[in-house]
C-alpha positions in Angstrom: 22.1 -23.8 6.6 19.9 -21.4 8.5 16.3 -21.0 7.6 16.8 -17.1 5.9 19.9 -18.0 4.4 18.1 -21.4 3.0 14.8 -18.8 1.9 17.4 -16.1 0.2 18.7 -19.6 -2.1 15.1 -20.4 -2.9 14.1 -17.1 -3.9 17.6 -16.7 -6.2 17.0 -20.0 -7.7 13.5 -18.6 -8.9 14.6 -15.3 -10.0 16.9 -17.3 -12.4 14.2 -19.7 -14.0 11.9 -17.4 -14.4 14.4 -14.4 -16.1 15.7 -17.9 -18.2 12.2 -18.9 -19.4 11.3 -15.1 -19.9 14.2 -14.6 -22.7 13.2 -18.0 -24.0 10.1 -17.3 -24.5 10.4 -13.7 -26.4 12.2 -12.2 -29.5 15.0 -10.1 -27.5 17.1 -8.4 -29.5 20.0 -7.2 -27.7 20.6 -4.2 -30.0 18.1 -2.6 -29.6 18.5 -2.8 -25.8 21.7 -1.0 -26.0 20.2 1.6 -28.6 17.3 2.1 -26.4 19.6 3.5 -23.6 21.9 5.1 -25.6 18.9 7.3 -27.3 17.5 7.7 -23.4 16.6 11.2 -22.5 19.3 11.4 -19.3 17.5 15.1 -18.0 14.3 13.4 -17.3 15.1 10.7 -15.9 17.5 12.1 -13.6 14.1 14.4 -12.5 12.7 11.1 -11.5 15.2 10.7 -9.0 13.4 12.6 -7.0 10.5 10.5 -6.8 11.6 8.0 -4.1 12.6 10.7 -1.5 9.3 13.1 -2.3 6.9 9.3 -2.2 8.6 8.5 0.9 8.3 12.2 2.5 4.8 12.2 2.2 4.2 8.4 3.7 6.4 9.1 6.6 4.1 12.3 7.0 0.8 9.8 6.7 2.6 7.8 9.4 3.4 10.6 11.7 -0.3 11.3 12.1 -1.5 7.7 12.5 1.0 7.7 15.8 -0.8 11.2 16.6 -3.9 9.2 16.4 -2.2 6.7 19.0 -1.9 9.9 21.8 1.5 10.2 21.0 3.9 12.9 19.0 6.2 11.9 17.0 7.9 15.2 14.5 7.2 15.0 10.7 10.9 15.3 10.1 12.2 12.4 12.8 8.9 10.5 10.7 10.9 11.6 7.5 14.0 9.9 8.1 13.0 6.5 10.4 11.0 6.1 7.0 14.2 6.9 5.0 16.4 4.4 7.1 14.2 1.6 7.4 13.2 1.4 3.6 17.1 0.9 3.2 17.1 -1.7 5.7 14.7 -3.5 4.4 16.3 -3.3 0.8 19.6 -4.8 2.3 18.0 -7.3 4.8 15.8 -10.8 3.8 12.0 -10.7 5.0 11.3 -7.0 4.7 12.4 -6.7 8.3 12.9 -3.1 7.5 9.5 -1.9 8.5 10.4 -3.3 12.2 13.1 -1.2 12.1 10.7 2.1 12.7 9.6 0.0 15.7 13.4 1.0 17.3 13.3 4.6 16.4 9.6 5.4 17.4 10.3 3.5 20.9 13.7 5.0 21.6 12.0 8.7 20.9 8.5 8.3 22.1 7.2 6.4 25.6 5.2 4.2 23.6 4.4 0.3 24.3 5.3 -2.2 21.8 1.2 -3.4 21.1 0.6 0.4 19.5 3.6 1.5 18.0 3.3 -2.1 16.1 -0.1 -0.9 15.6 0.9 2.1 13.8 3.2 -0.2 11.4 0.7 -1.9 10.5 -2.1 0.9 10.0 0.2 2.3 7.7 1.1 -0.6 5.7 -2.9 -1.1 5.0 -3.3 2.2 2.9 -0.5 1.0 0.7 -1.8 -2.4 0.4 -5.4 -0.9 -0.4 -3.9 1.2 -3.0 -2.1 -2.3 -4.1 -5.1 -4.0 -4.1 -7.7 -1.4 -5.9 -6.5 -0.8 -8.5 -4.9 -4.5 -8.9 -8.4 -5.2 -9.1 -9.1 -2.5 -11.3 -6.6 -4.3 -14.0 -7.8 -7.5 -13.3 -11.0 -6.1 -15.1 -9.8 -3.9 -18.0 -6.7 -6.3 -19.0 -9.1 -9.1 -18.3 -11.8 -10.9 -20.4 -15.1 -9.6 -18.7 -15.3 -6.8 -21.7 -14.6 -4.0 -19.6 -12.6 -1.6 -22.0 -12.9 1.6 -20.6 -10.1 2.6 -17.6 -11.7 4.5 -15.8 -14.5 2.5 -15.2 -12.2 -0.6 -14.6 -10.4 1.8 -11.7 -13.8 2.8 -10.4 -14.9 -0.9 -10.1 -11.6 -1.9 -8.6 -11.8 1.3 -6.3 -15.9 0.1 -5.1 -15.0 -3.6 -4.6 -11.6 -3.1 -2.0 -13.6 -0.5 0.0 -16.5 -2.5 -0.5 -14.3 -5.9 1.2 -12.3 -3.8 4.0 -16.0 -2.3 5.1 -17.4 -6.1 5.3 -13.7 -7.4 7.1 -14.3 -4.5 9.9 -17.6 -6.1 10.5 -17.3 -9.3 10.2 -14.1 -8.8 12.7 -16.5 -7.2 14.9 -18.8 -9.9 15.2 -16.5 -12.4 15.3 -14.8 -10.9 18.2 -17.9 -10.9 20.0 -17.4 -14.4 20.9 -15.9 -14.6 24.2 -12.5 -16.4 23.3 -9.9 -13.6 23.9 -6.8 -15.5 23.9 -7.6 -17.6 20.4 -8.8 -14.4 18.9 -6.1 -11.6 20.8 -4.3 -11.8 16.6 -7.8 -10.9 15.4 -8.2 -8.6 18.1 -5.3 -6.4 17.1 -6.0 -6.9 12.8 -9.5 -5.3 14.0 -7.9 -2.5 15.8 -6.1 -1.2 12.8 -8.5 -2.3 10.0 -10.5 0.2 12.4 -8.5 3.7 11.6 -8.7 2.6 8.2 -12.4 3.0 7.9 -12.8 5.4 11.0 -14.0 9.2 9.9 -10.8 10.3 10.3 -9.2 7.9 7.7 -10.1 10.3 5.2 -7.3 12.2 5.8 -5.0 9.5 5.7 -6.5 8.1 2.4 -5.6 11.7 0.7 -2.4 11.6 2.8 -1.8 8.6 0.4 -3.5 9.9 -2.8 -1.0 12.8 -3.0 2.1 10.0 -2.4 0.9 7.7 -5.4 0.4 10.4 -7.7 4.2 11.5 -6.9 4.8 8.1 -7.5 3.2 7.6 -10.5 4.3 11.3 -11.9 8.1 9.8 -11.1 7.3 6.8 -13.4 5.6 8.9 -16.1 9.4 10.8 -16.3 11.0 7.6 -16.7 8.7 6.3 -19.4 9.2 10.1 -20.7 12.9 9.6 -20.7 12.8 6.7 -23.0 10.4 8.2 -25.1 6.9 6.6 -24.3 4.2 8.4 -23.2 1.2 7.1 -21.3 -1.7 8.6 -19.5 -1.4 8.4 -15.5 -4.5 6.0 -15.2 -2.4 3.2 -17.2 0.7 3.5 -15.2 -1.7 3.6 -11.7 -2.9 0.0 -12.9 0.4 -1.3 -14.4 2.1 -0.5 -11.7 -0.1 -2.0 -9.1 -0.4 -5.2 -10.8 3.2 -5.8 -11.4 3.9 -4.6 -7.7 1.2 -7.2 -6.4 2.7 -9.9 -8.4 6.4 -8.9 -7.2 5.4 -9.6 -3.2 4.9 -13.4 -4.2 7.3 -15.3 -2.6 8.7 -16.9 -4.9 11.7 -14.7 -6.4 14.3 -12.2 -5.1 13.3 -8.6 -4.7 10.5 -9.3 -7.2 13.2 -9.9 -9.7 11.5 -12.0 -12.9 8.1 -11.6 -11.4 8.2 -8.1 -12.3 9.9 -8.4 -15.5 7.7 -11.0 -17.0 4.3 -9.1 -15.9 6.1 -5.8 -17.2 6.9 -7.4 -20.8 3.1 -8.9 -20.6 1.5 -5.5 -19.6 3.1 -3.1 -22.0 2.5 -5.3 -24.7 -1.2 -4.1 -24.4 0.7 -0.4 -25.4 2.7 -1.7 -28.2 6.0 -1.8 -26.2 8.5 -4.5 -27.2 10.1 -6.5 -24.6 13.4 -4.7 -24.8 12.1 -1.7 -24.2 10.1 -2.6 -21.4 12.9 -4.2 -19.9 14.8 -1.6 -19.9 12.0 0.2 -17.9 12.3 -1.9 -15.5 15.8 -1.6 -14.6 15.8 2.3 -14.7 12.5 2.2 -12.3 14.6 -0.1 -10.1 17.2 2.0 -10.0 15.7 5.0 -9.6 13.5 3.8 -6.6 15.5 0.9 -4.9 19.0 1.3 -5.6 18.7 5.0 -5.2 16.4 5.0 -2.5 18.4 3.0 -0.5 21.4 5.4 -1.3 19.8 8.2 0.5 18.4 6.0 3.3 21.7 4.6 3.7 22.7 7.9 5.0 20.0 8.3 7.3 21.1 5.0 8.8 24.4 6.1 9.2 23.4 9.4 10.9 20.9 7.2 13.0 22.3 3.9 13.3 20.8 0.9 14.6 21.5 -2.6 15.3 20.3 -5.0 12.9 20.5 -7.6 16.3 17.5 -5.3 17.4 15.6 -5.2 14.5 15.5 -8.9 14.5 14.7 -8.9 18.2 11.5 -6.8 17.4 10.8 -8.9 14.5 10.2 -11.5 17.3 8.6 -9.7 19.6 6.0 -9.5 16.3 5.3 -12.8 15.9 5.1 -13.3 19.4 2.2 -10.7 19.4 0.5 -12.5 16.3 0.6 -15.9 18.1 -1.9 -17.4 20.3 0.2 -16.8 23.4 -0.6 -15.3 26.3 1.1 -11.5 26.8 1.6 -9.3 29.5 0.6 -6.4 27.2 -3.1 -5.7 26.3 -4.0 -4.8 22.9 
């Protein structure tokens, strides 16, 4: 049994004990389930569709001018749908190899080295994470015991304390790099080059670049809670959303299956909203973001195909970069 086919088991198996102890543990009532999504408003939450493709646009659009910022040019639309493509590969894939997958189309369009078109990856992947992390922190405190009950200040605090941690990792990288040990510290070497563009002056850009995608996002997720008749202010679903999506990355279930459900169920009962109901939220947000999402991306990767072989062969090339070996390629 190969190591990802051994991982893909592991994760499964969780999935299933923790969706098993979840219904154990609550008052599900199965009719109500079905009445909840035969009373669902089908109009709105077919609007929501729309969310994954506008979210996506917009990222892709972030990424296109973090490669500018690399010397390189690299069209808004070709951005557009390696974003598309990849997302669906990385759906339909184990390890989230998907976002090597951009590697292949950037390199095959753009004469690029591996070191900074990896570099632009991985740029891009630290304004989601910040976002992630924020306001993760932000519902740490307001669903929390420290006595915070106001939102916004719970998002402002969040907000303070990441920028406030990736300001004090770009220095402490810098001193610690100062230390003349390039080859034990060439990883740290390139984490400090794009934990740079992050906090450079023209970040700023890029940090509104990703304001304007979360808001779509969140505005998609308001229409599905719309749909099954819920309303909740934008603030709440910001914070929701980010703490069940940093609890879905553990690794220990399938796609975030049961992780998110069980953090979903514990969340919304802050709101009032039985379990049923926000299970059923979850399953419509699922579809209308991964199932659809990789839909449409699935036709991008059809109309730009790719091997999966190569993917994988980049995916290497990555951790080569991240080890302690010696390359040919400067960073």
């Amino acid at each position: 049994m190969g190591k990802s086919t051994r991982s893909f088991l592991i994760k499964l198996a969780g999935s299933a004990v923790i969706l098993v102890l979840l219904f154990r543990f609550i008052d599900f009532d199965k009719q109500s389930f079905v009445v909840i999504f035969d009373k669902l408003n089908l109009p709105l939450y077919l609007l929501s569709l729309t969310g994954v493709a506008l979210v996506l646009g917009i990222k892709s659009y972030r990424w296109h001018w973090i490669i500018r910022t690399e010397g390189h040019y690299y069209s808004p639309w070709k951005s557009f749908k390696a974003y598309m493509a990849s997302f669906t590969i990385g759906v339909v894939t184990p390890g989230r190899i998907g976002e090597i997958a951009r590697l292949y189309y950037l390199r095959e369009e753009v004469d690029i080295d591996f070191v900074p078109s990896f570099r632009t990856i991985v740029t891009d992947r630290i304004f989601d994470l910040g976002v992630l992390f924020m306001l993760s922190f932000a519902g740490l405190i307001y669903y929390g015991q420290i006595g915070i009950h106001e939102v916004y200040t719970a998002a402002a605090i969040g907000i303070g304390l990441f920028f406030l941690g990736l300001f004090l990792a770009a220095w402490l990288l810098k001193r610690l790099l100062a230390t003349k040990k390039p080859d034990a510290l060439r990883p740290l070497r390139f984490v400090q080059s794009c934990v740079d563009q992050a906090v450079s002056g023209k970040a700023l850009l890029l940090w509104l670049i990703t304001l304007a995608a979360y808001l779509g996002f969140y505005g998609a997720i308001d229409l599905i809670f719309l749909s099954l008749g819920v309303s909740m202010p934008i603030i709440d679903i910001a914070i929701i959303l980010s703490v069940v999506g940093l609890v879905s990355i553990l690794p220990i279930s399938l796609a975030g299956f049961g992780t998110r459900e069980v953090s979903l169920v514990y969340l919304l009962a802050f709101y009032g909203i039985t379990p049923e109901l926000a299970l059923s939220f979850s399953l419509l947000q699922f579809g209308a973001f991964f199932l659809w999402g990789g839909i449409i991306g699935l036709v991008f990767w059809f109309l730009m195909p790719i091997s999966l072989d190569q993917v994988k062969q980049d995916a290497r090339a990555v951790k080569q970069l991240l080890s302690k070996k010696k390359s040919s390629e400067t960073i």
